[in-house]
C-alpha positions in Angstrom: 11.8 -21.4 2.3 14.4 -18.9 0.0 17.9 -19.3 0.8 19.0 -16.1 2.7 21.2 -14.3 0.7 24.3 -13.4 3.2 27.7 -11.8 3.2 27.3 -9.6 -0.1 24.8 -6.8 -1.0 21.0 -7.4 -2.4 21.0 -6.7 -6.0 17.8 -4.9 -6.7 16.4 -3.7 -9.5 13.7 -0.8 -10.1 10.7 -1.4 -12.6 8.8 1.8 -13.7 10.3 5.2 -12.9 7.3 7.5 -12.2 5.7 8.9 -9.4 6.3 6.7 -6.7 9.8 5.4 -7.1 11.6 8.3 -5.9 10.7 7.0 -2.4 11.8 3.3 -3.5 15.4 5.1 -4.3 15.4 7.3 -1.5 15.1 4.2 0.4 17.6 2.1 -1.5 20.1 5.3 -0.4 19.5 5.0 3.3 20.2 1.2 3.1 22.8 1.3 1.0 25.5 -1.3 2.9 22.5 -3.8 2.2 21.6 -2.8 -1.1 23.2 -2.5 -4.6 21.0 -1.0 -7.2 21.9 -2.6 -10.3 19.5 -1.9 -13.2 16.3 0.6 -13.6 13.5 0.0 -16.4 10.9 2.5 -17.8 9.3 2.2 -21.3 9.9 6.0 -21.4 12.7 6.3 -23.7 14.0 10.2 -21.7 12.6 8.9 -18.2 14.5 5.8 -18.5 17.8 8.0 -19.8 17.1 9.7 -16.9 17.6 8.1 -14.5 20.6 5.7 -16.4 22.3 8.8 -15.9 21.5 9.8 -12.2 21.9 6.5 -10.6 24.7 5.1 -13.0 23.5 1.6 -13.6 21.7 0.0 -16.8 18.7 0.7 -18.4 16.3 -1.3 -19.9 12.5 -0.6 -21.7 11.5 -4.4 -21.0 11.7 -6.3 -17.9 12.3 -9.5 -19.5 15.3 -8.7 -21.0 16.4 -6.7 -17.5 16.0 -10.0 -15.6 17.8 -11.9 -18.2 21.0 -9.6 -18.2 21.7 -8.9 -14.9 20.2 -10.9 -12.7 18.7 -9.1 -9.5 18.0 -10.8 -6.5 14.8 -8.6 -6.1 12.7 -5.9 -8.0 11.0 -3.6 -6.7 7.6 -2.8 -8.7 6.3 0.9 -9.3 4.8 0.2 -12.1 0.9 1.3 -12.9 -1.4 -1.1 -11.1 -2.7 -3.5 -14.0 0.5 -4.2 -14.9 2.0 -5.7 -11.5 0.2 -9.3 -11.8 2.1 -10.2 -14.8 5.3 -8.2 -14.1 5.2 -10.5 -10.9 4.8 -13.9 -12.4 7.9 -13.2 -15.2 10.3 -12.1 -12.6 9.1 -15.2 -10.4 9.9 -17.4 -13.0 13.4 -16.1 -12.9 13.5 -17.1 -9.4 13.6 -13.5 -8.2 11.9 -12.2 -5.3 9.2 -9.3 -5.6 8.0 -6.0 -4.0 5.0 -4.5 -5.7 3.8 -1.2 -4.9 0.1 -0.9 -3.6 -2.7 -2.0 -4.9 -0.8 -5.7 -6.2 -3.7 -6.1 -8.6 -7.2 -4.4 -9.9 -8.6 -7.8 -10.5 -8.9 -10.3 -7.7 -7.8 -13.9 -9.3 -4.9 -11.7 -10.3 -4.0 -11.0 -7.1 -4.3 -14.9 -6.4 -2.4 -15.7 -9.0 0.7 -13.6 -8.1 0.6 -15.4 -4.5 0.5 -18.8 -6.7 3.5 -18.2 -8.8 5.6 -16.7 -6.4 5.0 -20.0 -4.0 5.9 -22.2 -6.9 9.1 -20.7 -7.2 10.0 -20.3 -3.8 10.3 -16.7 -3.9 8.8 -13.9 -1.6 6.3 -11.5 -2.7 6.5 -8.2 -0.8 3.1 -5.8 -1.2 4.7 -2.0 -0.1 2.5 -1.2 2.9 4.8 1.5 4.0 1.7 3.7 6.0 1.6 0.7 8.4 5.2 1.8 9.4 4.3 5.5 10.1 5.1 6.1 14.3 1.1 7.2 15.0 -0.2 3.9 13.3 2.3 2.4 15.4 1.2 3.4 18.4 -2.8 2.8 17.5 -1.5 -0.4 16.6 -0.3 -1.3 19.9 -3.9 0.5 21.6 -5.8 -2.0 19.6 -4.0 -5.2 20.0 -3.5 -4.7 24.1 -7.6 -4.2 24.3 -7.3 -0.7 25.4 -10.5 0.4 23.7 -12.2 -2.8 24.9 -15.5 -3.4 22.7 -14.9 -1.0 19.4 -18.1 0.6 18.9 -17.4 2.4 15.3 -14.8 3.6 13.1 -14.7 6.5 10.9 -12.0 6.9 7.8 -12.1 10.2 6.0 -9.4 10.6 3.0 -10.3 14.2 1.7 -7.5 14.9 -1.1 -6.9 16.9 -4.5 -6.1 15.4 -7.9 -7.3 17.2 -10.3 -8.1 16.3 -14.3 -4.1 17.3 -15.0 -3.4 14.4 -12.0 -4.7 12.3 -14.7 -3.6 13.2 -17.8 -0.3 12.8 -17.2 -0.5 9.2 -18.8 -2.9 7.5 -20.9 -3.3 4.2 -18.2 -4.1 6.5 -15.3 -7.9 6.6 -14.7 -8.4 3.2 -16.0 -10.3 0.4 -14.7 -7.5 -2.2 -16.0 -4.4 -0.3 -15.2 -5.1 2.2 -12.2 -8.0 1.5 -10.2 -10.2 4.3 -9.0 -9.9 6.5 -5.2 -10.3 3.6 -3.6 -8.3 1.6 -4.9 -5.4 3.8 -5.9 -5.4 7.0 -4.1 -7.1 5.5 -0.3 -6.0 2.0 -0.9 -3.7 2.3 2.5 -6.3 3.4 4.1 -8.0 0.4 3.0 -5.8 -1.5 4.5 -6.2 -0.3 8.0 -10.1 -1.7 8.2 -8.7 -5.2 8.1 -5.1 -4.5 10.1 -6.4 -2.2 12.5 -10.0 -3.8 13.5 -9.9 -7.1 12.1 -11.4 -9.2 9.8 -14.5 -7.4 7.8 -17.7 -9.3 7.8 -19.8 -7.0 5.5 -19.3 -4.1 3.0 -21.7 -1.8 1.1 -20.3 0.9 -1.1 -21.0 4.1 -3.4 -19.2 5.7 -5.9 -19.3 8.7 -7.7 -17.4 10.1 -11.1 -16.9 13.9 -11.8 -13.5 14.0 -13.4 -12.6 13.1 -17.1 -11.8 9.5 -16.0 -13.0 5.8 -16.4 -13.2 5.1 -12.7 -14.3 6.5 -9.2 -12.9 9.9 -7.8 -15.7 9.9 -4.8 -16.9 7.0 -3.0 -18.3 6.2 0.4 -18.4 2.8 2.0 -19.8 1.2 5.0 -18.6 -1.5 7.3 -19.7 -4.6 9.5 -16.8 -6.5 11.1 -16.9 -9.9 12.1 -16.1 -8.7 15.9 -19.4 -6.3 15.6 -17.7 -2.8 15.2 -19.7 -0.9 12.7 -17.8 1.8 10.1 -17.2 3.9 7.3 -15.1 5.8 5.0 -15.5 8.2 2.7 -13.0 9.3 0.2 -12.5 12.3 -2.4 -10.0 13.5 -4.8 -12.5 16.6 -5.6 -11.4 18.6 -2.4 -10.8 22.1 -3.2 -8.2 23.7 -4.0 -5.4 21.0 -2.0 -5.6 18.1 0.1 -7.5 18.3 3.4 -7.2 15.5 5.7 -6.6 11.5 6.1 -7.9 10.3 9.0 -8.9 7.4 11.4 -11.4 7.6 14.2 -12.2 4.8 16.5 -14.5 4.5 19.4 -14.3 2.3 21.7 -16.2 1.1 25.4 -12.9 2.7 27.4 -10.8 4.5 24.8 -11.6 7.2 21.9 -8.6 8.2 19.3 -8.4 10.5 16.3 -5.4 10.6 14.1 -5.5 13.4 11.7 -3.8 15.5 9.5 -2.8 15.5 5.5 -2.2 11.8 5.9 -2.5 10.1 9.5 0.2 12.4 10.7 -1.5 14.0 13.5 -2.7 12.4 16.5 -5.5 15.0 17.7 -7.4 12.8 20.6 -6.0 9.9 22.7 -7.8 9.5 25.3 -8.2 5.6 27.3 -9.9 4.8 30.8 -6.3 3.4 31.6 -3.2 5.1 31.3 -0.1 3.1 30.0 3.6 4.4 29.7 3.9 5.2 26.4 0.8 7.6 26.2 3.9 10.1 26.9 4.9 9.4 22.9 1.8 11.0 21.4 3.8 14.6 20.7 6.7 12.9 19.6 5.1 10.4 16.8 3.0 13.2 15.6 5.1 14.6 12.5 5.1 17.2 9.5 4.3 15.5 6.3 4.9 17.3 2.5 3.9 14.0 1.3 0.6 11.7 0.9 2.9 8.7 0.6 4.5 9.6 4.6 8.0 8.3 5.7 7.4 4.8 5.7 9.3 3.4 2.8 13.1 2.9 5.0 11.5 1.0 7.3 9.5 -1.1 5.2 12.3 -1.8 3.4 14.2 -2.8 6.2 12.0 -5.6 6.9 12.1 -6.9 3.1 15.7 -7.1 3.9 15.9 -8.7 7.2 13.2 -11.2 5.4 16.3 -11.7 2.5 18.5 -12.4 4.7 16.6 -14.8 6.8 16.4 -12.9 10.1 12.6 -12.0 10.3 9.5 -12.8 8.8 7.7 -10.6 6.3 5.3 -7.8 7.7 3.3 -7.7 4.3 3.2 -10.4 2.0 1.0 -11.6 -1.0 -1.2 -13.2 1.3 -1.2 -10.1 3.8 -1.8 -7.8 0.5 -4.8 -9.9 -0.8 -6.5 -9.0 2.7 -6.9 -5.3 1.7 -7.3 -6.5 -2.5 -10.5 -8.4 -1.4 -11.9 -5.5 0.6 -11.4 -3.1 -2.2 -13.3 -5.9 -4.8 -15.8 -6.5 -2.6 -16.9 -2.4 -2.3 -16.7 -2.4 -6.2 -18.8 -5.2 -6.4 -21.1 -3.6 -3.7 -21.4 -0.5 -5.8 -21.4 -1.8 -9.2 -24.1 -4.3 -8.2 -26.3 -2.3 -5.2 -25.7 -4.8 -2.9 -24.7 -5.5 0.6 -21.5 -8.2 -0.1 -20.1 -10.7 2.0 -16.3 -12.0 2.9 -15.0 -13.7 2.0 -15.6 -13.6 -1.5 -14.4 -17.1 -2.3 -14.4 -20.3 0.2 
């Protein structure tokens, strides 16, 4: 196991300054008696300036050279997709722990190998999961691990958002097979992750997908489920829905309970309804919440578990191994509609 790191901040460093790390320093900010933000890297000469400038710390265009100078104790990776398998394996090397932003990989033995390295150096591997956190998932959570919904009968996933073709062209690598991913993988890859964390381990898959934009990859895809427990589901996703996102939702229905959670992103619980009554049914109004952002409000509290983890006081909620869980789902619906064909997990024994 890592030695905790006690009785001083956790020096953390931020690789990639684009979409998604405003939430990393947001949540940086609200922990800031545990963490000290020492160093930022872009390859963006005026990005990087940027945010030199807003945060006051170094600023460096290549990761090696940002783990050789100053040394973090962690980075956190918000870097595009492609990129976070060998970004991963330098800074374990360096004997520095990692949190990568979702999906960890677009290739499966990637993915693998990430959990590998970091093991041989004794370092952990955080994968951001941060729409686990949100208070409605929370409570569904709880529903399905106390039985509430006894036998699950099906499960329906709808993620109905907008990117249009200027969503893409804001850099070359986005749209890519080898450095994004498609809707799936990218833009619905949380929700993903709720077939196996939610329901359980997935027995079966068989997928479709669908290209209208300007792009390598999927922006529409459906996909169908068989878990190993018997529930049957599906999922279909879009980034064509006109003119702004519509809707990310989970519906499951069970033997003695049927929920929907609704809204722009899981934000809205719309039915809860269980043969048996339990005290915190009274918490429904007060989880549901108003959401200007896809991403939610998840990224404090996920962070507050990667630093209870540093500092030896919990065990990690999402991990590599916890992260290649939702990677081999997402490989497995590619394969399924690259290939037209029903595919099994897992995919390796």
């Amino acid at each position: 196991m890592p030695k905790p790191i006690n009785n001083r901040q956790i020096r953390i460093a931020v690789i990639g300054c684009g979409r998604i790390a405003k939430n990393h320093f947001g949540a940086i900010e609200r922990h800031a008696g545990d963490l000290d933000l020492v160093a930022v890297c872009d390859t963006n000469p005026a990005v990087l300036k940027q945010h030199v400038d807003t945060y006051g710390v170094p600023g460096y265009a290549h990761l090696s050279e940002l783990l050789s100078t100053v040394q973090p104790d962690l980075v956190a990776l918000c870097t595009p997709s492609g990129l976070h398998p060998d970004e991963t394996i330098l800074t374990a090397r360096h004997a520095v722990h990692v949190m990568t932003e979702k999906p960890m990989a677009t290739r499966w033995q990637d993915g693998v190998n990430m959990v590998k390295a970091c093991d041989e150096a004794g370092v952990h591997l955080f994968v951001v999961k941060q729409n686990r956190r949100n208070a409605t998932l929370q409570l569904l959570k709880r529903a399905v691990e106390e039985k509430r919904f006894g036998k699950i009968h099906l499960v329906q996933l709808n993620v109905f958002w907008s990117r249009p073709q200027s969503y893409y062209d804001q850099a070359k690598w986005r749209g890519t097979w080898e450095f994004d991913g498609g809707a799936f993988m990218n833009q619905a890859s949380h929700y993903v992750d709720l077939l196996d964390w939610l329901i359980g381990p997935v027995d079966k898959v068989q997928a479709m997908v669908s290209t209208t934009r300007d792009i390598e990859v999927d922006d529409t895809g459906v996909l169908n489920v068989r878990w190993r427990n018997g529930a049957l589901g599906s999922m279909s996703v879009t980034m064509l829905t006109y003119p702004k996102n519509l809707e990310g939702s989970i519906t499951i229905l069970g033997e003695k309970g049927s929920v929907r959670i609704g809204g722009v992103a899981v934000n809205d619980i719309q039915l809860w309804d269980f043969a048996e009554p339990r005290d915190y049914d009274e918490q429904i109004k007060a989880a549901n919440y108003e959401t200007t952002s896809v991403y939610g409000f998840g990224h404090p509290l996920y962070y507050k578990n990667v630093i209870d983890v540093l500092r030896g006081e919990a065990e990690p909620e999402t991990d590599g191994r916890e992260g290649l869980k939702s990677l081999e789902l997402l490989i497995a619906a590619y394969l399924s509609a690259r290939d037209g064909r029903t595919v099994s997990l897992p995919l390796e024994y």
